[in-house]
PLY file of the C-alpha trace (Angstrom):
ply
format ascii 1.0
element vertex 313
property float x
property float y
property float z
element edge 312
property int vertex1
property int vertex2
end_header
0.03 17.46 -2.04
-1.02 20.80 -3.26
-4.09 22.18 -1.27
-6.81 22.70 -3.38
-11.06 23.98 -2.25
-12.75 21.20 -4.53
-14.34 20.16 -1.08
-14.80 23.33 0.40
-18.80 22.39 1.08
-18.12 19.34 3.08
-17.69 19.10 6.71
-15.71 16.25 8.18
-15.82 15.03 12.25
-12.75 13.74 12.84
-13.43 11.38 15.50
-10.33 9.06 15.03
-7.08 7.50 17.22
-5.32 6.20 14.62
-2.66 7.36 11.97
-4.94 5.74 9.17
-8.31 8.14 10.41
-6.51 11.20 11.21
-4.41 10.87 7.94
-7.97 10.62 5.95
-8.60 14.05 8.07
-5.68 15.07 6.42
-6.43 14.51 2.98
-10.06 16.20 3.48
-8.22 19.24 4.71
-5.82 18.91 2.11
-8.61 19.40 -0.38
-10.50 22.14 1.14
-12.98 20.36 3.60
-13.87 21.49 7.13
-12.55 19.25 9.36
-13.74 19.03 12.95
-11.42 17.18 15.65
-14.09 15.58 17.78
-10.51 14.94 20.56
-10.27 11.29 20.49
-7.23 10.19 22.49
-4.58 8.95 20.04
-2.91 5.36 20.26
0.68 5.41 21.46
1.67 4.60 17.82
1.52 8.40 17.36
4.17 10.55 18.75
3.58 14.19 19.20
5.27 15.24 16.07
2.86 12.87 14.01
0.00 14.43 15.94
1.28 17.80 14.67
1.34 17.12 11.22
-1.94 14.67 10.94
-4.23 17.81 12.93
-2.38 20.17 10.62
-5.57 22.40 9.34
-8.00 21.23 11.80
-10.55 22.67 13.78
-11.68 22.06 17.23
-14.98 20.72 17.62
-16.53 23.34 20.11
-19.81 25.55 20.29
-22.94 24.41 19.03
-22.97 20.80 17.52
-22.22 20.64 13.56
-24.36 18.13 11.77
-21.42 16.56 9.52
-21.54 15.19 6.13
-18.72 12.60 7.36
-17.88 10.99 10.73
-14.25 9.43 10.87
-13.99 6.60 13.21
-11.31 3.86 14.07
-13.01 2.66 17.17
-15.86 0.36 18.76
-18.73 2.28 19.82
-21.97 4.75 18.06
-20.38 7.74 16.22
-20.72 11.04 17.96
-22.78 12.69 15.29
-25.00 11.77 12.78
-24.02 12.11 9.15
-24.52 10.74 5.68
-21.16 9.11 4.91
-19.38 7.44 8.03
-15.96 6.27 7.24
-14.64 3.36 9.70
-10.61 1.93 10.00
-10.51 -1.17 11.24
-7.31 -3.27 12.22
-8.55 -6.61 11.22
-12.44 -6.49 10.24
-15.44 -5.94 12.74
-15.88 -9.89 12.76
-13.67 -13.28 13.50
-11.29 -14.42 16.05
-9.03 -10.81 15.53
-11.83 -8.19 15.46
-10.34 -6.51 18.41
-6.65 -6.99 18.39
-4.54 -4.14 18.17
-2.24 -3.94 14.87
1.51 -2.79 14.26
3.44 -2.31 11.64
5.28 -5.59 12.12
2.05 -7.73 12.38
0.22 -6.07 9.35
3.87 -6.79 7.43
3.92 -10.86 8.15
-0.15 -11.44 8.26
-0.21 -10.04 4.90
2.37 -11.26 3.15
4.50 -8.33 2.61
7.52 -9.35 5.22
9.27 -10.78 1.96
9.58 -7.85 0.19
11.99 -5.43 2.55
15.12 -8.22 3.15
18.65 -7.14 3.99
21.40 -8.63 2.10
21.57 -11.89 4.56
17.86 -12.04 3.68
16.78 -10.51 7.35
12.89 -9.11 7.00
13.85 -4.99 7.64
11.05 -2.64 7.99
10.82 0.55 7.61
10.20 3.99 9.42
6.35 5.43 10.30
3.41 3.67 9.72
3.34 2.91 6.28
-0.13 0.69 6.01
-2.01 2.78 8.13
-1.46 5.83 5.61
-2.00 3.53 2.47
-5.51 2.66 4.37
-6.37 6.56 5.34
-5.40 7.24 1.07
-8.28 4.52 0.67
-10.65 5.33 2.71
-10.41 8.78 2.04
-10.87 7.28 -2.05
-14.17 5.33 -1.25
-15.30 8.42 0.53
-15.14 11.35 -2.12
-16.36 8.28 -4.65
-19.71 8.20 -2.20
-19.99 11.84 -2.08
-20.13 11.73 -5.71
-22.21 9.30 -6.51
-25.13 10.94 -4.07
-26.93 8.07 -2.96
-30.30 8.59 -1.23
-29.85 7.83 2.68
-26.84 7.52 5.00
-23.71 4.89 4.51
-21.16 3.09 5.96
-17.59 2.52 4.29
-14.90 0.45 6.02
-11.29 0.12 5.05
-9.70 -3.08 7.25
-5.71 -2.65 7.34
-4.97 -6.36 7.42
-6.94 -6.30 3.64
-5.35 -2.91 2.52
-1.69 -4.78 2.78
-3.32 -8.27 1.88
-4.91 -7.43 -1.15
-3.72 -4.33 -2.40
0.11 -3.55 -1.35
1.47 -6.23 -1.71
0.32 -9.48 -4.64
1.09 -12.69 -3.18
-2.72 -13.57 -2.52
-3.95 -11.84 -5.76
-1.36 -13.91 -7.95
-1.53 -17.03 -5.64
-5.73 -17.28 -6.61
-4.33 -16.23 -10.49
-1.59 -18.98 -11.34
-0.85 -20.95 -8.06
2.54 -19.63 -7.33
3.79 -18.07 -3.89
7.20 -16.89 -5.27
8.01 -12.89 -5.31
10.72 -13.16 -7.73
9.20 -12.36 -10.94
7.66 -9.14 -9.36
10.52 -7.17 -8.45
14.33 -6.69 -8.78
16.91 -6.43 -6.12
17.57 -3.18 -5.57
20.95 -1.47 -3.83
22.09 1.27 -1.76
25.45 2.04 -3.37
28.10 4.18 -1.60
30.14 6.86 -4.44
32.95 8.97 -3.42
30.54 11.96 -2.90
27.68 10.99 -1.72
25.05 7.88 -2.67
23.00 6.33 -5.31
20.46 3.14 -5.52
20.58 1.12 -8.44
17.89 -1.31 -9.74
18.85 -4.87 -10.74
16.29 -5.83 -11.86
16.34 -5.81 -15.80
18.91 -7.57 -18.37
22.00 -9.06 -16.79
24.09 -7.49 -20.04
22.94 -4.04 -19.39
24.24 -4.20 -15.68
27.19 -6.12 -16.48
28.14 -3.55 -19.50
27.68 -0.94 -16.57
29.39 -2.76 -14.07
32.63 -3.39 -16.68
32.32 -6.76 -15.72
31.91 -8.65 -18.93
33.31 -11.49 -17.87
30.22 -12.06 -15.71
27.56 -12.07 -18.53
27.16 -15.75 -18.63
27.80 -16.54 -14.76
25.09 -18.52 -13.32
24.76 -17.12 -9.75
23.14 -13.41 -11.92
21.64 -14.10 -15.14
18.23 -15.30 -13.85
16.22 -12.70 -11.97
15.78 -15.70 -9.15
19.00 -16.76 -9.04
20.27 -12.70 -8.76
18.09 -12.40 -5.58
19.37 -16.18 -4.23
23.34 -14.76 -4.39
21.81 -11.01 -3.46
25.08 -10.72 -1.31
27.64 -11.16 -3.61
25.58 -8.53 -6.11
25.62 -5.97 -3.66
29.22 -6.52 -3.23
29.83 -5.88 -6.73
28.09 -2.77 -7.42
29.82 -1.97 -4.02
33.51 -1.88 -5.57
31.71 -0.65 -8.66
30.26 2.50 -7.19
34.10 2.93 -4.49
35.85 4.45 -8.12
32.89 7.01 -9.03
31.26 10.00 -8.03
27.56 10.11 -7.98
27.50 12.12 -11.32
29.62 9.45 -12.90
27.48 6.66 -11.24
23.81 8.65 -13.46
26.06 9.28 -15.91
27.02 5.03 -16.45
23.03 3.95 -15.74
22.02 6.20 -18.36
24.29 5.07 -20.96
23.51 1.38 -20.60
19.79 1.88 -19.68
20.03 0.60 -16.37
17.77 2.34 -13.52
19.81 4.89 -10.96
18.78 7.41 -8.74
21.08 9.78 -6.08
20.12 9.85 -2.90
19.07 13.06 -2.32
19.56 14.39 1.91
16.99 16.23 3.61
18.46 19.40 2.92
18.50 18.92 -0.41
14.83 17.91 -0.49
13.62 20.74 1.73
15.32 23.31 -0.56
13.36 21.79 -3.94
12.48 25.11 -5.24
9.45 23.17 -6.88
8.38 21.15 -4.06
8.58 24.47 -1.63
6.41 26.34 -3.90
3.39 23.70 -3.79
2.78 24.44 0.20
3.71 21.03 1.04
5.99 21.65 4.16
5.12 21.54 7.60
7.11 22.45 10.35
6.96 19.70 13.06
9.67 19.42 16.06
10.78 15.82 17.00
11.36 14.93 20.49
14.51 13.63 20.24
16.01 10.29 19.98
13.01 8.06 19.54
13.30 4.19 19.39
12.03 2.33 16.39
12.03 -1.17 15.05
14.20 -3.23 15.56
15.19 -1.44 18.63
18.86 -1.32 17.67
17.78 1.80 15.69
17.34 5.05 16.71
15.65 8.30 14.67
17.10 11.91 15.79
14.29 14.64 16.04
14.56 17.05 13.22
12.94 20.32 12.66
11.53 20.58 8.93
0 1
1 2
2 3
3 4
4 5
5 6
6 7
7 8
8 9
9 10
10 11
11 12
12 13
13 14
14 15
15 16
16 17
17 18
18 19
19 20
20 21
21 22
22 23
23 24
24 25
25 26
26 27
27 28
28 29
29 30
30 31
31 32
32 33
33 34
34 35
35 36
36 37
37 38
38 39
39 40
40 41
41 42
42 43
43 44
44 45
45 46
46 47
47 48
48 49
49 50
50 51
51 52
52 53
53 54
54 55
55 56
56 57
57 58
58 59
59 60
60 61
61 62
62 63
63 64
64 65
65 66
66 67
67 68
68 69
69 70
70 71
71 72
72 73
73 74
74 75
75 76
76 77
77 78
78 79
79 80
80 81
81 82
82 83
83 84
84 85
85 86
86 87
87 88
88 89
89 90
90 91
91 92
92 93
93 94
94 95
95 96
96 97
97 98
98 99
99 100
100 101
101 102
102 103
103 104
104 105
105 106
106 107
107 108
108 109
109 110
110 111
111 112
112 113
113 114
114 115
115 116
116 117
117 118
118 119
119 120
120 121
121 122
122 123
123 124
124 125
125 126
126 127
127 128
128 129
129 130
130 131
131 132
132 133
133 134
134 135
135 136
136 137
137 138
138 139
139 140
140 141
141 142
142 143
143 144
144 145
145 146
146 147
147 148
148 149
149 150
150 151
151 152
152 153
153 154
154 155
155 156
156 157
157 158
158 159
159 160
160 161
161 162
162 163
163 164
164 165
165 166
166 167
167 168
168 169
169 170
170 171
171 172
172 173
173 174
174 175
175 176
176 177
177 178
178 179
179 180
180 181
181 182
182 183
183 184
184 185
185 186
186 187
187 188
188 189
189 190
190 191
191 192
192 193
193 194
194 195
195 196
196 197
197 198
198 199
199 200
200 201
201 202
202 203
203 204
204 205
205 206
206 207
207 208
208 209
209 210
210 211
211 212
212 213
213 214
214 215
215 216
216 217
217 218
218 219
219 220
220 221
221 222
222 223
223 224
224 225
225 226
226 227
227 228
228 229
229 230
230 231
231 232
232 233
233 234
234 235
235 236
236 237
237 238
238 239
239 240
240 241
241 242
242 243
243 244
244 245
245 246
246 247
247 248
248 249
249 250
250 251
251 252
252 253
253 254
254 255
255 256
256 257
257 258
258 259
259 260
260 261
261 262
262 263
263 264
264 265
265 266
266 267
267 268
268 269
269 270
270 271
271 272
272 273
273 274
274 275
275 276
276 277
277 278
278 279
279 280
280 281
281 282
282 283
283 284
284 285
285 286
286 287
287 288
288 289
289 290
290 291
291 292
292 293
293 294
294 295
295 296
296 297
297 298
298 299
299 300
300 301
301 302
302 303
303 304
304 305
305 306
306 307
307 308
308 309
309 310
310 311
311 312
């Protein structure tokens, strides 16, 4: 995100633990607010490196106190200051039988539905890296925030963003299209999609659209009327032997060739690009969007068969 001073008269008190308060602080900073960290002791979700980058343009809240115009909070308790807009994260809602249970990534995933919609080949859930719905809750509370600031209501306000609701209702569809039509299934709202291995490097193709289009790419004709592809449902229920096809399909190419053969038959592809390559985006470098944090090192993640090195970028 490019910084930009459209909030430059607003003053934020950071007073949060979690990923999804500090990375509203973020986006306040991001736009130009003052942003006070009140010091709240983090959760253990959040290594040191994320702690770098989430109190990236903060200030410490020292000297006389600062009458804010918004308190951040992600935990039970008064707020520390006063202030017209208080913004509140919680994990599961202030009420019911889980108002005070702690939330991961892996919970938040199967309590809302979206477990289904990461699956390995041999249809194991897989998850991936960070904290994904806590930032997708900080994005919306930050949202419901600048909309209160704008629409400068008399008197002060409370807005709360629950992260159980943010991957229940929003994220992911199952309980929106469940209440619409009565169906649980996932398969009309996505494709598979594949990590495919070229002689130079990779590419992931979508497989989702018309069966001819992939099979014109694939130079597998023959398979245009074979039952275990041609339906979208039936494509995810044989998922393995797909991926095994665009496997041998993408052994005989490079990664230009591989573009080169989606584009002609309209069928979605995309190189991976490495870190490297990313870093040196001549466009992305001159937005201001890097910052340098150090990892630690090998740090475990889930499943715990899989480790992340500690980069520098």
């Amino acid at each position: 995100m490019s910084r930009t001073t459209w909030l430059s008269h607003v003053t934020v008190l950071d007073a949060g633990t979690s990923a999804a308060a500090r990375y509203c602080g973020w986006l306040f900073v991001q736009n130009g607010a003052r942003v006070l960290d009140h010091g709240g002791r983090p959760g253990n979700q959040l290594t040191e490196a994320t702690l770098d980058f989430l109190d990236t343009g903060k200030e410490r809240a020292a000297g006389p106190p600062v009458t804010p115009d918004i308190v951040l909070l992600d935990a039970p308790g008064p707020a520390p200051s006063a202030a017209r807009l208080t913004g509140v994260i919680d994990a599961y809602g202030p009420e019911g039988p889980r108002a005070d249970w702690a939330a991961d990534e892996v919970t938040l995933a199967a309590m809302g539905g979206a477990a289904a919609y990461t699956v390995g080949r041999d249809g194991t859930p897989v998850y991936g890296f960070g904290l994904r719905y806590q930032y997708l809750a900080g994005l919306y509370l930050f949202t419901a925030l600048v909309a209160e600031l704008s629409a400068s209501r008399p008197g002060s306000h409370e807005v709360r963003v629950s992260l159980l609701e943010t991957v229940a209702s929003v994220l992911p569809y199952p309980t929106t299209q469940y209440a619409y039509n009565g169906s649980d299934s996932l398969l009309e709202q996505s494709g598979p999609r594949f990590v495919v291995a070229c002689t130079d490097g990779w590419v992931v193709v979508y497989a989702g659209l018309a069966w001819t289009a992939i099979t014109r790419m694939l130079e597998r004709p023959d398979l245009d009327e074979d039952r275990r592809f041609v339906e979208l449902g039936d494509r995810f229920g044989h998922v393995a032997e797909l991926g095994l096809l665009f496997d041998a399909w993408g052994a005989g190419r490079t990664v230009a060739q591989a573009l080169a053969d989606g584009a002609a038959h309209d069928v979605a592809t995309a190189a991976v690009r490495s870190p490297e390559q990313v870093l040196a985006d001549p466009d992305l470098s001159a937005r201001g969007v890097w910052h340098e944090v150090r990892g630690g090192g090998h740090a475990p993640t889930i499943p715990n068969l899989l480790v992340t090195e500690g980069v520098s970028t």
